[in-house]
N, C-alpha and C positions, 0 to 999 in steps of 0.2 A: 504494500500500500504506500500510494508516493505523498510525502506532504508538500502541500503549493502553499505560499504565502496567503491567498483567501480562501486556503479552504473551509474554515470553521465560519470564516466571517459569510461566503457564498452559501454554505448550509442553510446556517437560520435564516439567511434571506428568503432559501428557495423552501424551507419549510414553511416559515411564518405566512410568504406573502404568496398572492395571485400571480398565475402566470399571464404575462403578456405577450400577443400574439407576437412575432418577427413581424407581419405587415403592421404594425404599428407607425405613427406616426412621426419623426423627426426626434430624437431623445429633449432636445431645447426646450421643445416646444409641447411637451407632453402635460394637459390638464391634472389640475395639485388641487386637494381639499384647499379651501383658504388659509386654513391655518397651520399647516401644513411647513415646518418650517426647511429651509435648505439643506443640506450634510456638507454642500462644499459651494464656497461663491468664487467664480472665476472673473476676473476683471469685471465682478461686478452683474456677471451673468451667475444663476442658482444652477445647482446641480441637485435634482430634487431623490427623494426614495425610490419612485417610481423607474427613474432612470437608472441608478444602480440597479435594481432586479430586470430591469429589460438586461443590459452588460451582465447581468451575474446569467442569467437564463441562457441568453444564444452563446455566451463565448464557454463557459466553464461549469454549462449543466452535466455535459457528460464525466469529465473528472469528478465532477460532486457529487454521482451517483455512484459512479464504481466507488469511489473510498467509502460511503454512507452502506452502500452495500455490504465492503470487505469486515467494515468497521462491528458489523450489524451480524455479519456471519461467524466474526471471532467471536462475539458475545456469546451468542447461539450456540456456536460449540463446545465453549469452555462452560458452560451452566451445563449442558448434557456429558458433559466427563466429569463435571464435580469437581471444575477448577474454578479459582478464584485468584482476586488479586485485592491484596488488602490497603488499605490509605496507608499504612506503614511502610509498604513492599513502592510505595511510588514518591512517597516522601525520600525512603534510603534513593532510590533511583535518581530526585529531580537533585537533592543533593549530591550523587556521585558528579552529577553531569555538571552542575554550579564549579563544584574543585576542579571539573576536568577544563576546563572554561577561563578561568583564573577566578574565579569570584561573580558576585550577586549584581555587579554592573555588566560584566559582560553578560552573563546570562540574560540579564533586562534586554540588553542591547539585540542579543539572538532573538529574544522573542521582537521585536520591536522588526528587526528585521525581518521576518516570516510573519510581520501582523497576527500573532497570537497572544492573545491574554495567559494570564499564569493558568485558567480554568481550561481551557482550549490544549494546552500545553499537556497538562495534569490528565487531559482526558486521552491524548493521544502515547502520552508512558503507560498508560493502565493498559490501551491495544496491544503495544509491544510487549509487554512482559506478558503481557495471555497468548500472544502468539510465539512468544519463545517457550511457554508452558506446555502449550500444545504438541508444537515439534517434539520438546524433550522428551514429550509420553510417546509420539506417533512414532519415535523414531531410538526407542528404550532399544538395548540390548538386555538380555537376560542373564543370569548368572549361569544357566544351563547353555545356551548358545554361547557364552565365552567360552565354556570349557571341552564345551564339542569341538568349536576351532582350535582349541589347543590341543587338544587330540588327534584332530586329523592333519595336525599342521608340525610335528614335533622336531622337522628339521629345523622350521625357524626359531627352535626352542632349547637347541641342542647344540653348543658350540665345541665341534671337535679341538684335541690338543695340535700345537702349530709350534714350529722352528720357523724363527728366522736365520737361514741356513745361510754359508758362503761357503764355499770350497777352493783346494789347489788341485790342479791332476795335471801327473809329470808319467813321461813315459818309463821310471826307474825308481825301484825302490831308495836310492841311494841322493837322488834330487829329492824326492817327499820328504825322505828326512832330514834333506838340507834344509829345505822349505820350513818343516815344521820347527827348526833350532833356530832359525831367523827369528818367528814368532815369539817363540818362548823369551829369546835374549830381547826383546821388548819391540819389536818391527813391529809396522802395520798390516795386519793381514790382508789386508785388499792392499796394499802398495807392494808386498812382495805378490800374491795373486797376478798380479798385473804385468809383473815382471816375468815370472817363470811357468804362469799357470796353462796349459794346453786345452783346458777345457772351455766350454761355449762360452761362458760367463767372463772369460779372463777380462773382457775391459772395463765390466762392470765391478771388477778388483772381485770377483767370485762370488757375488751379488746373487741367492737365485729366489729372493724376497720372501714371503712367509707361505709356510711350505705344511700342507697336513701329510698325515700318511699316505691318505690316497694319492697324495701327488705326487710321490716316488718312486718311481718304478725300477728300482734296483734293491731290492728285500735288504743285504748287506747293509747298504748306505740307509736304508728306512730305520733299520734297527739301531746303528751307533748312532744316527742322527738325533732318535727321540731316546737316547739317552744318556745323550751331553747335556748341562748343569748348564744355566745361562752364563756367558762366555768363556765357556770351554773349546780348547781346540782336541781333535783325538790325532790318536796314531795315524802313521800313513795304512790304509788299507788294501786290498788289491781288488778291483773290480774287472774282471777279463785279464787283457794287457797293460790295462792302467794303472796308476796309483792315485789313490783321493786322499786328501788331509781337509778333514769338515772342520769349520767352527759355527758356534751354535751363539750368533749373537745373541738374539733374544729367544724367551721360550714360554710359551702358554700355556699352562694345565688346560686340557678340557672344562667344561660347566656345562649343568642345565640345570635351564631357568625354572622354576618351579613354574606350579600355577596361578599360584596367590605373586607371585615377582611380577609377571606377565600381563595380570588380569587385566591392570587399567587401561595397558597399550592394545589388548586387545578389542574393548570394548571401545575405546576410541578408535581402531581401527575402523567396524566393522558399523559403526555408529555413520561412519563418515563415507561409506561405503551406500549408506540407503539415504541419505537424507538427501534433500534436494532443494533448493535455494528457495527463499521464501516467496519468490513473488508466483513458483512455481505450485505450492501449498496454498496459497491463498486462490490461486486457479482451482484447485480442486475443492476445496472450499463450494465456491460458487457452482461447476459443474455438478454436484448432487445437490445444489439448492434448486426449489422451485422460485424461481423470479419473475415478476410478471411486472415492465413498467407502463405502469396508467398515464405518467407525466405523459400531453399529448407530443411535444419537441421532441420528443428522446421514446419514445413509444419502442420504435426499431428495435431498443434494446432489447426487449424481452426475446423475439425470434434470435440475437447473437447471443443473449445467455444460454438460449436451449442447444446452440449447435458448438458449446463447448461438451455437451455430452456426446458429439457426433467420436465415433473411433472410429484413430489413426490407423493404418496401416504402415509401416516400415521395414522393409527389403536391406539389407547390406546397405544402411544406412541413408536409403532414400525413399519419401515417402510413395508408395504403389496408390497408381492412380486403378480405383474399383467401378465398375457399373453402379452400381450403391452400395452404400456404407455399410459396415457389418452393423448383424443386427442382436440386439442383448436380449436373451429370451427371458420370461420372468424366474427364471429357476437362477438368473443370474450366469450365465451358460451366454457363449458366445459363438456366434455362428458366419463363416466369410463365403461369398462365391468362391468356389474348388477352381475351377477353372484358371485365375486370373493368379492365383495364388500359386497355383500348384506350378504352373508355366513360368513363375519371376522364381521358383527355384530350381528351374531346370530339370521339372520332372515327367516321363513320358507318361501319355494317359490312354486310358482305351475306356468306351463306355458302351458298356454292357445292357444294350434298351432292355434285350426279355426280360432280364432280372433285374433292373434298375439299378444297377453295380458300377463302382466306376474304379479302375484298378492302377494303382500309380507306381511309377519304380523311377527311383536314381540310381547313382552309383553306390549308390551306398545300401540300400533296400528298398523292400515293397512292400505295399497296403493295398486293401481293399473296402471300400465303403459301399453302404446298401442302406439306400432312399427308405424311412423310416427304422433302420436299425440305428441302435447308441455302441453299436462293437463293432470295431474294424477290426480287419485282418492280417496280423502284423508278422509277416513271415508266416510261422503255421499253427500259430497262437491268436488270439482275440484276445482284445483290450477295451475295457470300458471308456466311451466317450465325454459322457458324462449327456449327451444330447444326440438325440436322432438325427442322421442325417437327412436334409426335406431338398425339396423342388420348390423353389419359389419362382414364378415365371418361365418356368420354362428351363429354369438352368439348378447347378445342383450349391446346396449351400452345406457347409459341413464344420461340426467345430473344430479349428485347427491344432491346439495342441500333440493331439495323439499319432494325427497325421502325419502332421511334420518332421515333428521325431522320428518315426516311423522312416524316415526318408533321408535324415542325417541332419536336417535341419537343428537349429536351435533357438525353443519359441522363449520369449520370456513378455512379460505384462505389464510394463508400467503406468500404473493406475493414478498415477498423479497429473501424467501427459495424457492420460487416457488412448496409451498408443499399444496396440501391437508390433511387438521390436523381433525382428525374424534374421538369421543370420544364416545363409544358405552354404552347403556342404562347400561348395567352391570357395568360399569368400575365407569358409575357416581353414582351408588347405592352405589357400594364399599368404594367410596369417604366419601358418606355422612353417611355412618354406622361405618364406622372405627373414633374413635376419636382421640382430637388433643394430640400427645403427648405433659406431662409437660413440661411446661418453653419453649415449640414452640412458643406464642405468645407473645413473648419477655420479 
């Protein structure tokens, strides 16, 4: 919800007072009760009431309806969750924002510049902290959902032991342990490295950075590596033909992280993972509200509040143009034209008139659906729909989840966009074939 400089003041205008038509008369010159005193004189000329609510009505009726709206639907749904916001809870708030401000002039000043009274002010902190109350429930993580992702997640959870390794390799046992008497007598290991070392690393002074077991592939070297003492050098060793002299600059024990260490990051993980920006919440808001505007100026609005309930479709992230919109059955059950869908994921079809069947295959597998059955045919198992598949006009309509999957698809629902979000078997091959560019993963 956006605040405008008149918004509260255009409000009780457009509440309090009569609308007046747009074909109305010249604002100057617009008839005033007699007594009827001015709000503003310009060189002498009046600028009467009447004229501000014409200005308030044609320029910024429609702002002042969506925010009266938004304003009107937080309320709404924070009295049906059994949330509240207390005069204390907005007091702490108008004071954080006073200190953050520099003090009680600046603050004056802010209101003063956004033309809001302290009351107008006060009433627009109570919006925001019910709308950040809301989120915080709509968008809870659980103490059982942390710990499922902790479970099924234990590598991020698990930090193996690691050397920071550097090594020498001379092709003679007799250079190793010249190598390794330099060090001892107090040489630089990477400055002699550098000088005598034969190995990949020699210019990086025998640098081969921090190194787990798995990264070793020389059993030998793995095992004296993890278990040199932080900056120990060992023996020279023999690997094949070669000779290795390791030093172990630094060294990590393994850890893992409990669940209770983890929990908080998890839960803001996975918190930040579902939530979606607030002006996208206050959209969903309004799309399961019934809205009807009687204002005659602004009427239209009612038919674009209703076609925020219209669902999206989206294809590998572009929206798919449909014959008509899917349709939401009262069982709450979604239903799209098969056709139109099934074709934007590249799937072959055949339809089956005797038996009203209609049979899909990718590359990846096949289904079969049948005009009044809720079970497709998924391989050589059925799977409940959740809804029958019908014939609406002539063509067939079918709820897509089962289907799609069924095909290698991947459906997902986002109920705040009111969109079906589809990601076709191609699109996720491409994914995983293309690699990550440098320095993407931070």
């Amino acid at each position: 919800m956006t605040t405008r400089s008149v918004w509260f003041l255009a409000a009780v205008v457009v509440l309090l007072s009569p609308v007046t038509p747009a074909s109305a008369q010249n604002p100057a010159a617009s008839p005033q009760p007699a007594s009827a005193p001015p709000l503003v004189v310009i060189n002498g000329q009046q600028i009467l009431q009447t004229t501000l609510e014409r200005y308030v009505n044609e320029k910024w009726g429609r702002q002042i309806l969506d925010d009266i709206v938004d304003a009107y639907l937080v309320r709404q749904e924070a009295k049906a969750q059994g949330i509240e916001c207390s005069e204390q809870e907005i007091d702490a708030r108008v004071k954080a924002i006073k200190a953050q401000l520099g003090g009680v002039e600046a603050f004056n000043q802010m209101l003063r510049d956004r033309g809001l009274t302290h009351w107008m002010y006060r009433s627009e902190v109570k919006t925001n902290i019910l709308v950040e109350k809301l989120m915080e429930r709509e968008f809870a993580v659980s103490e059982q959902e942390a710990r499922a992702y902790y479970e099924a997640h234990p590598e991020q959870f698990n930090a193996p032991p690691r050397v920071h390794l550097f090594d020498i390799v001379t092709d003679s046992a007799q250079a190793a342990y010249a190598a390794r008497q330099r060090v001892a007598e107090g040489e630089d290991f990477s400055a002699v490295a550098r000088e005598v070392s034969l190995g990949p690393a020699a210019k990086e002074g025998g640098d081969h950075g921090w190194l787990t077991r798995e990264a070793i592939e020389d059993p030998l070297v793995r095992e004296v590596a993890f278990t040199l003492k932080q900056g120990q050098v060992s023996n020279p060793i023999k690997v094949g033909e070669m000779y290795h002299v390791l030093y172990a600059a630094e060294v990590e024990a393994g850890k893992k992280e409990s669940f209770a260490q983890a929990r908080d990051e998890i839960i803001q993980k996975l918190r930040a993972e579902r939530a979606v920006p607030r002006e996208i919440y206050l959209l969903s808001l309004r799309r399961k509200a019934d809205i009807k505007v009687a204002w005659e100026p602004y009427s239209y609005m009612t038919e674009e509040y209703a076609k925020l309930r219209t669902v999206r479709v989206v294809v590998d992230d572009k929206q798919l143009k449909l014959p008509a919109p899917p349709v939401i059955l009262p069982s709450g059950r979604m239903l799209v034209p098969a056709k139109a869908v099934l074709e934007q994921i590249g799937a072959a079809m055949n339809w089956q008139a005797a038996t009203r069947t209609l049979r899909a295959q990718s590359m990846v597998g096949k289904v079969e659906v049948t005009v009044g059955s809720s079970r497709a045919k998924v391989g050589e198992t059925f799977k409940e729909m959740g809804a029958a598949a019908q014939l609406r006009d002539g063509s067939l309509w079918i709820p897509p989840r089962v289907v799609l999957e069924a095909l290698g698809a991947k459906v997902h629902w986002d109920k705040y966009r009111n969109t079906l979000v589809i990601k076709t078997p191609a699109a996720m091959m491409h994914e995983q074939a293309v690699p990550e560019a440098p320095g993407a993963g931070g």
